[in-house]
SEVOSE-171196 format. One record per residue (C-alpha): residue number from 1; z, y, x. Coordinates in steps of 0.02 Angstrom, whole numbers. Example, Ala and Ser with C-alpha at 12.3 -4.5 7.8 and 13.67 -1.06 7.14 Angstrom:
<recs>
> 1_390_-225_615
> 2_357_-53_684
</recs>
This chain:
<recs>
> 1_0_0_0
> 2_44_115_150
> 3_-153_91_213
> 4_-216_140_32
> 5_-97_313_38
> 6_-135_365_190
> 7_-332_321_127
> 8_-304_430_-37
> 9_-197_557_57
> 10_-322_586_170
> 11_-464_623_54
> 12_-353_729_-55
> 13_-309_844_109
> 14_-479_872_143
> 15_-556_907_-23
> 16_-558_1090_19
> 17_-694_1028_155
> 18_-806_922_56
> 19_-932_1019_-55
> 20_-947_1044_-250
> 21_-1068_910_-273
> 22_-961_765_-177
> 23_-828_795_-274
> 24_-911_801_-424
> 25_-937_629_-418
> 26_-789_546_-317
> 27_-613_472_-453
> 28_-458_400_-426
> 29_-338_332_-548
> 30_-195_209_-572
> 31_-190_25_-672
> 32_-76_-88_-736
> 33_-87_-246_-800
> 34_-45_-441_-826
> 35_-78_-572_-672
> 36_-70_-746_-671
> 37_-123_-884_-551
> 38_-218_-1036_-546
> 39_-199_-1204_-419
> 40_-43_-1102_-376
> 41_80_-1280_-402
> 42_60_-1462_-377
> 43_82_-1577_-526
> 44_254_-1564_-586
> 45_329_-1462_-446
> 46_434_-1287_-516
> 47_329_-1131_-505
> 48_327_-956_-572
> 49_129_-896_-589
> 50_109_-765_-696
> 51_191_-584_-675
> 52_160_-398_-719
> 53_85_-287_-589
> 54_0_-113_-560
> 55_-128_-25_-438
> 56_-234_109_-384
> 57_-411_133_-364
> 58_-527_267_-281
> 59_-717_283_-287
> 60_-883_365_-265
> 61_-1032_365_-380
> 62_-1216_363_-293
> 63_-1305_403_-467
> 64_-1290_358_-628
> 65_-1268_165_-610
> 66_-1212_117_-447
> 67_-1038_172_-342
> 68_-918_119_-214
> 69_-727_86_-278
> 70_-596_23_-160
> 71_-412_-38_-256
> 72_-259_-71_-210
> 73_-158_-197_-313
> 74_8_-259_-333
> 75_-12_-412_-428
> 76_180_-451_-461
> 77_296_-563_-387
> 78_262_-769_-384
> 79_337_-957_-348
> 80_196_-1066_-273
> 81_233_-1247_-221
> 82_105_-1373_-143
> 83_220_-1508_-162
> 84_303_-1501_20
> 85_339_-1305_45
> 86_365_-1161_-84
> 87_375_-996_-56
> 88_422_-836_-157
> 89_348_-672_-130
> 90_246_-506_-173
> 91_50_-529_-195
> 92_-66_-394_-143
> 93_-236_-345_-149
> 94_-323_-214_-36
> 95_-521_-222_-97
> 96_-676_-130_-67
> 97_-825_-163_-152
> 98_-1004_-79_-243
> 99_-969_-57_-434
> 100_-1142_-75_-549
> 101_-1114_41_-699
> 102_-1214_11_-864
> 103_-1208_160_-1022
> 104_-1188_110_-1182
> 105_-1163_302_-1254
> 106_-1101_455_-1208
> 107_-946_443_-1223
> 108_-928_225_-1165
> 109_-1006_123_-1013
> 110_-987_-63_-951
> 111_-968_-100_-772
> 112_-955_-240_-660
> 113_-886_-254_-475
> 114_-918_-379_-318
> 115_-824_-381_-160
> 116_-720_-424_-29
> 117_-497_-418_-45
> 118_-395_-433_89
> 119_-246_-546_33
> 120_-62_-545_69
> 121_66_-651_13
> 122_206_-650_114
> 123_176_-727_284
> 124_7_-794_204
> 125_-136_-698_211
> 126_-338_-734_188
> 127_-488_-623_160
> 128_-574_-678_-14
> 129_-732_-650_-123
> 130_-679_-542_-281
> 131_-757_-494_-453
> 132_-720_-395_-594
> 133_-788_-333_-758
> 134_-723_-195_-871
> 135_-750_-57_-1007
> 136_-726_130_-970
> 137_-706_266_-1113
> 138_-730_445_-1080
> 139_-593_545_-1160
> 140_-678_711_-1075
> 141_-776_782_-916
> 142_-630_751_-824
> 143_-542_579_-878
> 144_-574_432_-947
> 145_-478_259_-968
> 146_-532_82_-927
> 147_-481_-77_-963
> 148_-526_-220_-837
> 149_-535_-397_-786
> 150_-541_-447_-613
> 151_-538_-606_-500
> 152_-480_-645_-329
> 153_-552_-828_-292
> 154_-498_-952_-158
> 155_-350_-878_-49
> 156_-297_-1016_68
> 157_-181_-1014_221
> 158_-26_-1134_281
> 159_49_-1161_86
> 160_-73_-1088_-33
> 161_-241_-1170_-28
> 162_-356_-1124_-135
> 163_-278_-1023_-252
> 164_-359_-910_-369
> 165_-283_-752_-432
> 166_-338_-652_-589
> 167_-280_-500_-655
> 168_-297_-384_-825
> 169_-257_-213_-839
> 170_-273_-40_-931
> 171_-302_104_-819
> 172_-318_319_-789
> 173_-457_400_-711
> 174_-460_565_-639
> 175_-628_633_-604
> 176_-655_774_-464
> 177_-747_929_-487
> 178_-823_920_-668
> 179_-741_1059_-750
> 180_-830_1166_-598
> 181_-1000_1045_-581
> 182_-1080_1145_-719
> 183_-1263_1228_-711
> 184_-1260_1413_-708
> 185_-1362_1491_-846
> 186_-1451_1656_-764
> 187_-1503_1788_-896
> 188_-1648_1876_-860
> 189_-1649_2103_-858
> 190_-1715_2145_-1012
> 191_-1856_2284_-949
> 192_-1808_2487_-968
> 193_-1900_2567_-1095
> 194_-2041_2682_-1030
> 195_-2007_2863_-1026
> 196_-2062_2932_-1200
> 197_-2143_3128_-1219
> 198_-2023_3254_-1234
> 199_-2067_3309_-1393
> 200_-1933_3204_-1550
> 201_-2052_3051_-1613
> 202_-2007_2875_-1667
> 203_-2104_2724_-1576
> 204_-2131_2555_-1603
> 205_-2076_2434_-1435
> 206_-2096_2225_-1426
> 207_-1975_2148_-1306
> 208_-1934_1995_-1252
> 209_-1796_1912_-1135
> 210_-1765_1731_-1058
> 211_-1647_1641_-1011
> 212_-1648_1482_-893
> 213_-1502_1353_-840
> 214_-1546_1238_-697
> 215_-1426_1088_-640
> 216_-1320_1032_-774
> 217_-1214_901_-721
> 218_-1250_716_-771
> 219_-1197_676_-952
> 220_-1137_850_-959
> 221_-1153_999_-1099
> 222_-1014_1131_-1029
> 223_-1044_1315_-1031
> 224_-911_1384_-874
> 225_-848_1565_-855
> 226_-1005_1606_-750
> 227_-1134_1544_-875
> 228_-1030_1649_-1019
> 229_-1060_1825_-900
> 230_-1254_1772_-865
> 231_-1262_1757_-1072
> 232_-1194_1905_-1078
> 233_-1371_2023_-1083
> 234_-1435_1904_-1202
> 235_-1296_1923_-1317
> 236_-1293_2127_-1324
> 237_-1488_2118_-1365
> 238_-1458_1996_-1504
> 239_-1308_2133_-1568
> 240_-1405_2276_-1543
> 241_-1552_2231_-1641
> 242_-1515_2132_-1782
> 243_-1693_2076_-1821
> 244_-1724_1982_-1649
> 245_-1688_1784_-1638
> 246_-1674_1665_-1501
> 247_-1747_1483_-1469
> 248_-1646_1391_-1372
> 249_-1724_1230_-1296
> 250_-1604_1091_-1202
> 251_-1682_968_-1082
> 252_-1640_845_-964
> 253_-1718_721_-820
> 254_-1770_552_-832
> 255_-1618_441_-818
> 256_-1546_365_-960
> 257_-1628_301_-1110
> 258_-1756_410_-1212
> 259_-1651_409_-1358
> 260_-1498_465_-1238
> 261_-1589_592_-1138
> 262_-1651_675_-1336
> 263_-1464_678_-1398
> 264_-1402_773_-1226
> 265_-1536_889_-1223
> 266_-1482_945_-1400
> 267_-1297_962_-1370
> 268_-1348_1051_-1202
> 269_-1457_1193_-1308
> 270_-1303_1182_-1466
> 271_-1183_1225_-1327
> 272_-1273_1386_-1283
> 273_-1310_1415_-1477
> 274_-1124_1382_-1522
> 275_-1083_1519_-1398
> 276_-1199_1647_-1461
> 277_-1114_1608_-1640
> 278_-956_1643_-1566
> 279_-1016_1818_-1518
> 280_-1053_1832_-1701
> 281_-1244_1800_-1684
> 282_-1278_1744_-1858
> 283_-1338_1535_-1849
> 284_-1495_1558_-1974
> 285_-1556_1691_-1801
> 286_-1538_1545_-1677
> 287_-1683_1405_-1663
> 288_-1609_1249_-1589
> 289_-1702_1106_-1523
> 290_-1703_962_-1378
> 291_-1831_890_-1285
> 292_-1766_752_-1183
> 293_-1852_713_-1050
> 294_-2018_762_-1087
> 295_-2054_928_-1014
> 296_-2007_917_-817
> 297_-2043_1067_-726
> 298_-2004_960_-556
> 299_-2007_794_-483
> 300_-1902_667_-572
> 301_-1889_534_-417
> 302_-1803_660_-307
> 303_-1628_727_-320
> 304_-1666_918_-319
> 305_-1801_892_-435
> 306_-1669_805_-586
> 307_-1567_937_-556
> 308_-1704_1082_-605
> 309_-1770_979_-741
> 310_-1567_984_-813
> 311_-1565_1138_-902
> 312_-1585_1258_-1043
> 313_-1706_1375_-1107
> 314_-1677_1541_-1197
> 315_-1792_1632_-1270
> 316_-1791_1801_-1369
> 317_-1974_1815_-1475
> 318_-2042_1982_-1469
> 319_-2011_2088_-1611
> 320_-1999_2275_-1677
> 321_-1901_2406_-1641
> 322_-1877_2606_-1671
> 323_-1794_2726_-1555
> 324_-1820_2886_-1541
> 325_-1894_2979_-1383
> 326_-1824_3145_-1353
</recs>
């Protein structure tokens, strides 16, 4: 456990050094669970194999679907017997492994894990193959909670011999940098009017304004502080003129489902339009639609290119105006 803190510790300490976008998509969180054992006794010798235990985990996602978790796990306290020797003592679990992740909707995602666990029970210790399965629910951005089956398979040393250990818990996670991993929305200067005659008249102007949001996190819809302030030209036109509208277009790249990328790209553009309402821009002036995936304005096999095609589109129509020139 002290190798996992120090691990954890470590990364924590320098997170002021790692950028935005690395910790965006590195989590941590905590588990606990049932264990029990299996080839753990010999036929009718006294044994204790099954416990509570608990552990942590911390890990980095590649993309969408695949990651690296390591775990540390306490898997409670047993009595194994081979018939000649028994011992009594704490089993751990120190494992590092890739973790295959697989969306089922927004908000829930299956995943499966393969690896290799260092062992230690006692004096015996073994390095073992290890497996697990589980079910994560996002309850925001930030957090989610998982529930999770995992194996250890074939630990063998003076007294155990191949004994298999499996474990089921609930778990926490803690996701870095998601509440800041947001795409800025920059609004664009709506042009100054062109100097008018001096004489008193009243003229007729068409103007238009848009606005564009690159880089919206994966799976995310969140307006932060700084897109609010670029909005923030878009919102006085609406106010001052009361016959202008806006269309506001969500898209998104090319992973995920088609069905999946339509239904983000419309709560990315209801975000913005929810916003607007709040400034009390009236909903029957806002046009809201999604796209999916369908209009890229850059590559979807490369990185940067995903991240430009995340974003939203606002546009203000032209439309008619008086002022008058003095």
């Amino acid at each position: 456990m002290k190798k996992l803190a120090v691990l954890i510790s470590a990364a924590l300490v320098s997170g002021g050094l790692i950028s935005t976008s690395v910790l965006a998509e590195t989590y941590m969180g905590g588990k606990i669970g049932y264990g029990w054992l299996e080839d753990s006794c010999s036929i009718g010798s006294d044994c204790d194999d099954d416990a509570f235990g608990l552990g942590l985990y911390l890990g980095y996602n590649f993309g969408d679907y695949i990651g690296l978790e390591a775990s540390y796990d306490f898997l409670g306290e047993y009595r194994i017997n081979n018939g000649s020797y028994f011992s009594e003592q704490n089993l751990t679990a120190l494992s590092l492994g890739p973790r295959v992740i697989f969306p089922v909707s927004d908000d829930v995602s299956i995943f499966g894990k393969v690896g290799a666990a260092y062992m230690d029970f006692g004096d015996e210790n073994d390095t073992v193959f290890t497996g697990g399965v589980g079910l994560e629910y996002a309850v925001n951005d930030s957090s989610a909670v998982r529930f999770e089956y995992q194996r250890f398979q074939n630990m063998s040393d003076d007294i155990a011999s191949g004994l298999d250990a499996n474990f089921i818990t609930v778990g926490y996670t803690y996701k870095f940098g998601q509440a800041a991993y947001v795409a800025p929305i920059v609004a664009a200067v709506i042009p100054e009017p062109e100097p008018q005659p001096v004489q008193p008249m009243v003229v007729t102007k068409a103007s238009t304004a848009k606005v564009s949001s690159e880089t919206f996190a994966n799976n995310s819809a969140e307006l932060t502080a700084a897109d609010v302030a670029d909005l923030q030209s878009t919102v006085d036109t609406l106010k001052a003129y009361p016959q202008s509208t806006a269309v506001i277009v969500g898209h998104t790249d090319a992973s995920g489902s088609d069905a999946y990328n339509q239904k983000l790209s419309e709560k990315r553009a209801q975000a913005v339009a929810s916003y607007l309402q709040s400034q009390g821009i009236d909903a029957d002036r806002l046009a809201v639609s999604g796209k999916g995936e369908t209009q890229p304005i850059a590559d979807n096999s490369t990185k940067a290119g995903r991240e430009k095609n995340r974003r939203v589109e606002v546009t203000i129509p032209s439309f008619e105006y008086q002022e008058t020139a003095n």
